[in-house]
DSSP file (Angstrom, degrees, kcal/mol; ACC not computed):
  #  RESIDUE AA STRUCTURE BP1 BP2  ACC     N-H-->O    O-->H-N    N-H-->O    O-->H-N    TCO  KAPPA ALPHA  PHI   PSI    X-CA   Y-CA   Z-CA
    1    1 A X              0   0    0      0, 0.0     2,-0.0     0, 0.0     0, 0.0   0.000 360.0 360.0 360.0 134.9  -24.8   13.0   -3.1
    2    2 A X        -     0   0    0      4,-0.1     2,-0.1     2,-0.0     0, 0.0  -0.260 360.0-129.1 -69.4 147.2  -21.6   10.7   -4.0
    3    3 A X        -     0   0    0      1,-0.1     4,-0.5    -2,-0.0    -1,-0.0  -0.398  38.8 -95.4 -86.8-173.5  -18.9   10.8   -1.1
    4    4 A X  S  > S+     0   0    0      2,-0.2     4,-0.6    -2,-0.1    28,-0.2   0.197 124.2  57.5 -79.7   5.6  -15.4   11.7   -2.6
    5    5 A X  H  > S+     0   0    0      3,-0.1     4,-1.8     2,-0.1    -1,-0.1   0.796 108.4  41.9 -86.3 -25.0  -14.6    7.9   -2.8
    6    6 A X  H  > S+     0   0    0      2,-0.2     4,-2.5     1,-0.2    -2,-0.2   0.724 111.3  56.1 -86.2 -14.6  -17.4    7.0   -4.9
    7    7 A X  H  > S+     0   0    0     -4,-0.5     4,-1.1     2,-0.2    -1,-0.2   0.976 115.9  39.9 -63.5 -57.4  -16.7   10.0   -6.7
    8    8 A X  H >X>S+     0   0    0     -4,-0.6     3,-2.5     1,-0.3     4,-0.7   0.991 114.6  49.0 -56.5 -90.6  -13.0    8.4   -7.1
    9    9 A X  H ><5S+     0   0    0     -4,-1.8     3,-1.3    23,-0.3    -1,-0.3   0.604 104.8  59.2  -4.4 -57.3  -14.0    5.3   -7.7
   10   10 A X  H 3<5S+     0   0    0     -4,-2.5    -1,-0.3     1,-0.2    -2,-0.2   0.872 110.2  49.8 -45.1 -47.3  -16.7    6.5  -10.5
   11   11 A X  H <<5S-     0   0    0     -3,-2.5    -1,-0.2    -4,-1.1    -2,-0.2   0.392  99.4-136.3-106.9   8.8  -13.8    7.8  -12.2
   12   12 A X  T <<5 +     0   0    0     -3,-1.3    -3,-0.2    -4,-0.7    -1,-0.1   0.288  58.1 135.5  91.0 -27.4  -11.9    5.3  -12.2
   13   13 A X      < +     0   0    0     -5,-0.6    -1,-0.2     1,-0.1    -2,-0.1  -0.509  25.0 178.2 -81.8 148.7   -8.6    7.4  -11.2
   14   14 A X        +     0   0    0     -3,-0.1     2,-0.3    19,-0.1    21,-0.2  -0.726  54.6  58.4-153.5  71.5   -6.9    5.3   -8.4
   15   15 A X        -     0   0    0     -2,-0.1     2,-0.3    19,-0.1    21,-0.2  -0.878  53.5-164.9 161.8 167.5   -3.9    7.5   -7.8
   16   16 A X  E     -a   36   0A   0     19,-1.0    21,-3.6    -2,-0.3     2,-0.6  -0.990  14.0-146.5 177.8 130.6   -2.5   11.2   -6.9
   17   17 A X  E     -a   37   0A   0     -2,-0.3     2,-0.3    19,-0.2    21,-0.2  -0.985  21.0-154.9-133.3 137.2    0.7   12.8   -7.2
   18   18 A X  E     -a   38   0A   0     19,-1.0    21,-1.6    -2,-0.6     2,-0.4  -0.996  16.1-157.1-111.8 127.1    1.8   15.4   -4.4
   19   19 A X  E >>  -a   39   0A   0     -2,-0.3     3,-2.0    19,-0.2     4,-1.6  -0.819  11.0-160.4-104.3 116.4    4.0   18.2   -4.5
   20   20 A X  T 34 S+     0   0    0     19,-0.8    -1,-0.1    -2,-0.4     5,-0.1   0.697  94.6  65.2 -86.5   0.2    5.2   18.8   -0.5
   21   21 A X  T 34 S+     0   0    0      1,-0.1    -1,-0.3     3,-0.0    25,-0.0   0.934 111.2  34.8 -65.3 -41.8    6.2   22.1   -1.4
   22   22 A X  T <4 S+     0   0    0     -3,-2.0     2,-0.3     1,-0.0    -2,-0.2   0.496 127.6   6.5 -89.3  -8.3    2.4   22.7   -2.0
   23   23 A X  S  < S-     0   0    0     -4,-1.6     2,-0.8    -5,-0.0    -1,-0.0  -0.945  74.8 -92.7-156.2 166.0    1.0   20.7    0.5
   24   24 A X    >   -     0   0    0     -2,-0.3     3,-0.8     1,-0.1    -4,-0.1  -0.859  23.7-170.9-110.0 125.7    1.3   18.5    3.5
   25   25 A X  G >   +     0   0    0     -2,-0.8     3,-1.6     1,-0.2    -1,-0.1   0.633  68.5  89.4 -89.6  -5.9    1.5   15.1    2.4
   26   26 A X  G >  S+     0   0    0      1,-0.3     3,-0.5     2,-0.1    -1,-0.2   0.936  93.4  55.0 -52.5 -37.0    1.1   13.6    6.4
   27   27 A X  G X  S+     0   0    0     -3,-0.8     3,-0.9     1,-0.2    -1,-0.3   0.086  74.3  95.1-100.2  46.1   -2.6   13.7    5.4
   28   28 A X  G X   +     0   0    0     -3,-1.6     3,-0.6     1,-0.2     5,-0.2   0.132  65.7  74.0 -46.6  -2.6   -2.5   11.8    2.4
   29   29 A X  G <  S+     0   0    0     -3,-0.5    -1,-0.2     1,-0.2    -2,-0.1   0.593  97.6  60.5-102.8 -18.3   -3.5    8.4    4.2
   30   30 A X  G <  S+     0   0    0     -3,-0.9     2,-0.3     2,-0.1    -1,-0.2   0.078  84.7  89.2-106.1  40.3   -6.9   10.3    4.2
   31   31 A X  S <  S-     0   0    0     -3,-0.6     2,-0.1     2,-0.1   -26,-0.1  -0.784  87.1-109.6-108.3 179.7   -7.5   10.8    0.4
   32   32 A X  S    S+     0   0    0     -2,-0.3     2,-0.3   -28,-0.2   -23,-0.3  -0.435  73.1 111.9-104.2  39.8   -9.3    8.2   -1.5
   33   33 A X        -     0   0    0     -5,-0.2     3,-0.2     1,-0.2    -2,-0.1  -0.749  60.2-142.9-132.7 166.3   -6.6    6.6   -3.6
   34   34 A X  S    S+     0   0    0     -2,-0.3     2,-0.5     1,-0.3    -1,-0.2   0.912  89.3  29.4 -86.5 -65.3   -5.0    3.7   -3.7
   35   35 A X        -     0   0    0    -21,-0.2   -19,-1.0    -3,-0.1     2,-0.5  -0.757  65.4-157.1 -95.5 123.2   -1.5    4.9   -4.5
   36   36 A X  E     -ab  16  61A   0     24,-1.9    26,-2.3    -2,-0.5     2,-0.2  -0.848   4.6-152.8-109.7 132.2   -0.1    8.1   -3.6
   37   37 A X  E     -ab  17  62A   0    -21,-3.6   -19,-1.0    -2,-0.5     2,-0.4  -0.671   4.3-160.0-103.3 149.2    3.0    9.9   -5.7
   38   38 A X  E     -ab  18  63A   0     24,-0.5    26,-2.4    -2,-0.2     2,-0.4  -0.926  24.0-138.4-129.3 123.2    5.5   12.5   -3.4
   39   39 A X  E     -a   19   0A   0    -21,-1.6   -19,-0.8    -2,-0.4     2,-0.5  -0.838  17.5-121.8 -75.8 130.5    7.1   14.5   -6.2
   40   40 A X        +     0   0    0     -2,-0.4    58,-0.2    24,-0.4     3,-0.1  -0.734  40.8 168.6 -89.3 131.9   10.4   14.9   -5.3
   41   41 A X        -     0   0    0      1,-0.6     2,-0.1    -2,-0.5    -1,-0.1  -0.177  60.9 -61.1-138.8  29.0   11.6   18.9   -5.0
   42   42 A X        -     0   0    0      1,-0.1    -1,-0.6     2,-0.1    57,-0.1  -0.488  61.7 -68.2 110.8 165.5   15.0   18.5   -3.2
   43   43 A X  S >  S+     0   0    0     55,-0.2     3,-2.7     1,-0.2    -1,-0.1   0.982 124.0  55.7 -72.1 -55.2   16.5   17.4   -0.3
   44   44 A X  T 3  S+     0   0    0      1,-0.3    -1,-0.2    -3,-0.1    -2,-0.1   0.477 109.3  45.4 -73.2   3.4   14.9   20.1    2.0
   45   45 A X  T 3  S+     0   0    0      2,-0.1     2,-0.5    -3,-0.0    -1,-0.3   0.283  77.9 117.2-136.8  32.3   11.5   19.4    1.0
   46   46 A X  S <  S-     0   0    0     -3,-2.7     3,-0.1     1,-0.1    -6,-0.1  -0.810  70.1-116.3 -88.7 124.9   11.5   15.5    1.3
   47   47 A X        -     0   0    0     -2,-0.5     2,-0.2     1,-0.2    -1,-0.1   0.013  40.8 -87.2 -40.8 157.4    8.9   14.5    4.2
   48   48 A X    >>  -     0   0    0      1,-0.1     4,-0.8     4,-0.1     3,-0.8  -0.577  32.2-107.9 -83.0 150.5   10.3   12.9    7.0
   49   49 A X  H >> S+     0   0    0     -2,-0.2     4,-1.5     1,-0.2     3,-0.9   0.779 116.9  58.7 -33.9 -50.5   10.8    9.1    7.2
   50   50 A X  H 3> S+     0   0    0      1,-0.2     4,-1.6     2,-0.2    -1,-0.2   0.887 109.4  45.5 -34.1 -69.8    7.7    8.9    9.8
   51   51 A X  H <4 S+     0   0    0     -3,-0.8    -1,-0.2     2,-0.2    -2,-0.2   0.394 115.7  40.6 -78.2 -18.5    5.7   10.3    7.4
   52   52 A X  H XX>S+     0   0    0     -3,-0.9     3,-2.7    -4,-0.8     4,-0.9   0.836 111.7  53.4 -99.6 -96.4    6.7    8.2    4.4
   53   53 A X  H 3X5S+     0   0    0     -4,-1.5     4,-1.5     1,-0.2    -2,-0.2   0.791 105.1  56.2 -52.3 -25.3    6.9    5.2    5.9
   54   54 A X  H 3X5S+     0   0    0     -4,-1.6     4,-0.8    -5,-0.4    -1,-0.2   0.845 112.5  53.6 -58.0 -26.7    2.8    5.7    7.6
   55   55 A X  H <>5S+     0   0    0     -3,-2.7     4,-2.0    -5,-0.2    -2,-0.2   0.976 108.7  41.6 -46.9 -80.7    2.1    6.1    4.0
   56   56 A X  H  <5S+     0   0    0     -4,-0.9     5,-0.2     1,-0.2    -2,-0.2   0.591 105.2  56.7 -41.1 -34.3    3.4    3.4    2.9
   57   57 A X  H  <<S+     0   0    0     -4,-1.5    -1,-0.2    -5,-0.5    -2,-0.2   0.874 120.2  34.0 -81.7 -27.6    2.4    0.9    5.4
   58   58 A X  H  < S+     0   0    0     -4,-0.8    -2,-0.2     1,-0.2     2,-0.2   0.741 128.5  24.0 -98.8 -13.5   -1.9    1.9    4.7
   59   59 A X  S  < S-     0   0    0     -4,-2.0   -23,-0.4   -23,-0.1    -1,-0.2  -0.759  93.3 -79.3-155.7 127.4   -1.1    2.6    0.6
   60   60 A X        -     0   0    0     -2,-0.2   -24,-1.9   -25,-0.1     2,-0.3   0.282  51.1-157.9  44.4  65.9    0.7    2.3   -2.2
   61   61 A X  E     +bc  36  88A   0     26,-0.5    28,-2.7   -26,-0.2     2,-0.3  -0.871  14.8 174.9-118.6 110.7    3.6    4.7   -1.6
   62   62 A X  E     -bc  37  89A   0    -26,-2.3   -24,-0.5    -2,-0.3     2,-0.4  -0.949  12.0-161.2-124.7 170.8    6.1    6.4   -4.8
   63   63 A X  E     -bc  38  90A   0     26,-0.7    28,-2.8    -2,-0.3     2,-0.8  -0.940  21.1-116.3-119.9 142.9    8.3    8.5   -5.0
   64   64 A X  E     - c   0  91A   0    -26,-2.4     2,-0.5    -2,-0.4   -24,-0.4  -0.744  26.5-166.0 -87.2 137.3    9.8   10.6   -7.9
   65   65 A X  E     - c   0  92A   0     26,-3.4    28,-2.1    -2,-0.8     2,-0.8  -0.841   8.9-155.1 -99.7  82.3   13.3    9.8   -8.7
   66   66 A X  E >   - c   0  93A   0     -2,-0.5     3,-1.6    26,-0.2    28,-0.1  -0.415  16.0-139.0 -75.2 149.4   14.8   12.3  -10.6
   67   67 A X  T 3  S+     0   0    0     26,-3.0    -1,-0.1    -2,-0.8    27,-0.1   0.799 101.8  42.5 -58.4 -10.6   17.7   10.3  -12.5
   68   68 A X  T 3  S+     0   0    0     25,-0.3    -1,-0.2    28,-0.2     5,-0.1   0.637  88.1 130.4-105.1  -5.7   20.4   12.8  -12.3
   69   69 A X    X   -     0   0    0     -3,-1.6     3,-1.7     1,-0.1     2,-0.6  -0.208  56.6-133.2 -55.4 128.5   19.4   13.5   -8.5
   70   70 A X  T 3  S+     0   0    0     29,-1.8    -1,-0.1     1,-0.2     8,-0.1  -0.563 101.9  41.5 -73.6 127.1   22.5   13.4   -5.9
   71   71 A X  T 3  S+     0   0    0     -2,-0.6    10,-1.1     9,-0.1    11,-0.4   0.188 116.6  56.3 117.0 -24.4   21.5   11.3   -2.9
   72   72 A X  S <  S+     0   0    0     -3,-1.7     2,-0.9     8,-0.2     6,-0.2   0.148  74.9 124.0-114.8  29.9   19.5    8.5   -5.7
   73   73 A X    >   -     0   0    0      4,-0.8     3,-1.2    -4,-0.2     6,-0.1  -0.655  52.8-163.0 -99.1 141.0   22.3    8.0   -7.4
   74   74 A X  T 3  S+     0   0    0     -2,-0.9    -1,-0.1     1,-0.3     4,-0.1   0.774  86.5  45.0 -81.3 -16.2   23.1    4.6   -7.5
   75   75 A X  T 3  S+     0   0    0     -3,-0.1     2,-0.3     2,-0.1    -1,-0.3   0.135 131.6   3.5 -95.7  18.0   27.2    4.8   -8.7
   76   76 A X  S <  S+     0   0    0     -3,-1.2     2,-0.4    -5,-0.0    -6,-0.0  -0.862 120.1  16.1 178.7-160.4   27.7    7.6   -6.1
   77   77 A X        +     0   0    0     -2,-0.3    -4,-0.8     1,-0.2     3,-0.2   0.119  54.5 149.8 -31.2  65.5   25.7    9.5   -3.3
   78   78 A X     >  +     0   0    0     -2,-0.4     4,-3.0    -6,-0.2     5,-0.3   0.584  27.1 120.9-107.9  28.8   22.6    7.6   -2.3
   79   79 A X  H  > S+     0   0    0      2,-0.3     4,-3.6     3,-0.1    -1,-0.1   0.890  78.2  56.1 -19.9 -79.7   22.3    8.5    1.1
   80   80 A X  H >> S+     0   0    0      1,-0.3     3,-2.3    -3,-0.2     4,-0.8   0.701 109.1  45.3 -19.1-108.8   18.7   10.0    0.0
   81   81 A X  H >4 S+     0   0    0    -10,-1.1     3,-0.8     1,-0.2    -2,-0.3   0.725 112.9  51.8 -21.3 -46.5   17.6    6.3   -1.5
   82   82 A X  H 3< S+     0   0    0     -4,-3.0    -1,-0.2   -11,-0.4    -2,-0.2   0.970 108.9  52.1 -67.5 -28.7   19.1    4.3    2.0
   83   83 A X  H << S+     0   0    0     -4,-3.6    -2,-0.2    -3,-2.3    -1,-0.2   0.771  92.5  88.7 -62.8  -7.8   16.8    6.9    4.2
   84   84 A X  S << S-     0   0    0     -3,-0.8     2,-0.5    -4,-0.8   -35,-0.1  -0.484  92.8 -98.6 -76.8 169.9   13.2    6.1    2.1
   85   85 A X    >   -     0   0    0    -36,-0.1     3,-5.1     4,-0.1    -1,-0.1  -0.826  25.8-123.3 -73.9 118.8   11.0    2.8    3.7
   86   86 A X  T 3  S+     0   0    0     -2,-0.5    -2,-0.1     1,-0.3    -1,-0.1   0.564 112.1  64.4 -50.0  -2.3   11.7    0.1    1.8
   87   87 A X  T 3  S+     0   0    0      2,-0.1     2,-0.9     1,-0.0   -26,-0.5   0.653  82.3  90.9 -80.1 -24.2    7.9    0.1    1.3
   88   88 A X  E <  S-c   61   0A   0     -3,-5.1   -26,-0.1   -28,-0.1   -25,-0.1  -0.601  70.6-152.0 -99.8 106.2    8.2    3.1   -0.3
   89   89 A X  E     -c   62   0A   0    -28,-2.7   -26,-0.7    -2,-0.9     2,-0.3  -0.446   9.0-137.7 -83.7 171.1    8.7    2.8   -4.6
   90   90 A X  E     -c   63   0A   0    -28,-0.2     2,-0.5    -2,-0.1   -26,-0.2  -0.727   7.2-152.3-132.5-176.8   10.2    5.0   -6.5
   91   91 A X  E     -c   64   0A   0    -28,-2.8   -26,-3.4    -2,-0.3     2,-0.5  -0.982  28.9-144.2-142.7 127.1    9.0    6.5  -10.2
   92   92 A X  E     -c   65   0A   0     -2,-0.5     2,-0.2   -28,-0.2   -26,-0.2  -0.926  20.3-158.9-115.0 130.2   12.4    7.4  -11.7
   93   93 A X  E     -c   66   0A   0    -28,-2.1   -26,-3.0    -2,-0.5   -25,-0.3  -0.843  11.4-143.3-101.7 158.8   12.2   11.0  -14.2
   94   94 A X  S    S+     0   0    0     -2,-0.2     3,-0.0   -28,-0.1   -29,-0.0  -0.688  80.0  20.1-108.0 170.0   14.1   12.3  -16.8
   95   95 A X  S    S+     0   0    0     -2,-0.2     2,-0.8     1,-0.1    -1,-0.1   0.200  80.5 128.4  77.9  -4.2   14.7   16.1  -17.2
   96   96 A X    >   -     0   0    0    -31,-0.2     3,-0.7     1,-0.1   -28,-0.2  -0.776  40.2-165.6-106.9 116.4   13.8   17.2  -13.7
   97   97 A X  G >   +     0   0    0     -2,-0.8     3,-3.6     1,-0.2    -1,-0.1   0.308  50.0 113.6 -88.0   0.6   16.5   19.3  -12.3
   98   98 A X  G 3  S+     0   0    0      1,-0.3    -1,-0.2   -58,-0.2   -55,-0.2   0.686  79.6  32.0 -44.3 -31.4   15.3   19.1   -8.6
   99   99 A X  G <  S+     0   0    0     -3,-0.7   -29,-1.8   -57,-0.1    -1,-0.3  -0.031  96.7  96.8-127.5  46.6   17.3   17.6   -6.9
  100  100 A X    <         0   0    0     -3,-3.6   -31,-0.1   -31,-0.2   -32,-0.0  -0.484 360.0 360.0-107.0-160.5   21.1   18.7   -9.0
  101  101 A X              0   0    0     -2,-0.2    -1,-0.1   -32,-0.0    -3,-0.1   0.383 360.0 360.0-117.5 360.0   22.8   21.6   -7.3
């Protein structure tokens, strides 16, 4: 029986998008991907900096951006965007109302 890395591996997929409303993304450093995506779902359900930046330092760390979000915006409020680990990339969306008021 294949372990769930070779499984991953087999299939090629070398990546994972997490939603922290649905999960806790502190154990993400034990899946089997090279890069792990944090959908972003608001201010009040962005992981803490600890958690993000432990991420980051053992893989491949993004984040989703939405573009209209207060707190990434880069002409106004990016409080959000100074707090991430600079380790930490971001995946910018269109459409995703998450993080407006």
């Amino acid at each position: 029986m294949l372990s769930a890395e070779a499984r991953v591996r087999e299939t090629d997929i070398d990546a994972v998008a997490l939603k922290p409303v649905e999960c806790d993304v502190a154990v993400a450093h034990d899946l089997p991907f090279e890069t792990i995506v944090v959908d972003y779902e608001g201010r009040e359900h962005l992981p803490e900096r600890d958690v993000l930046a432990e991420l980051a330092a053992k893989q491949d760390l993004r984040l989703t951006v939405p573009v209209r979000a207060s707190g990434f915006d880069p002409l106004g409020d990016d409080s959000v965007a100074e707090s991430l680990p600079e380790d930490a990339g971001r995946v910018f969306v269109a459409g995703n109302r998450a993080g407006e008021p």
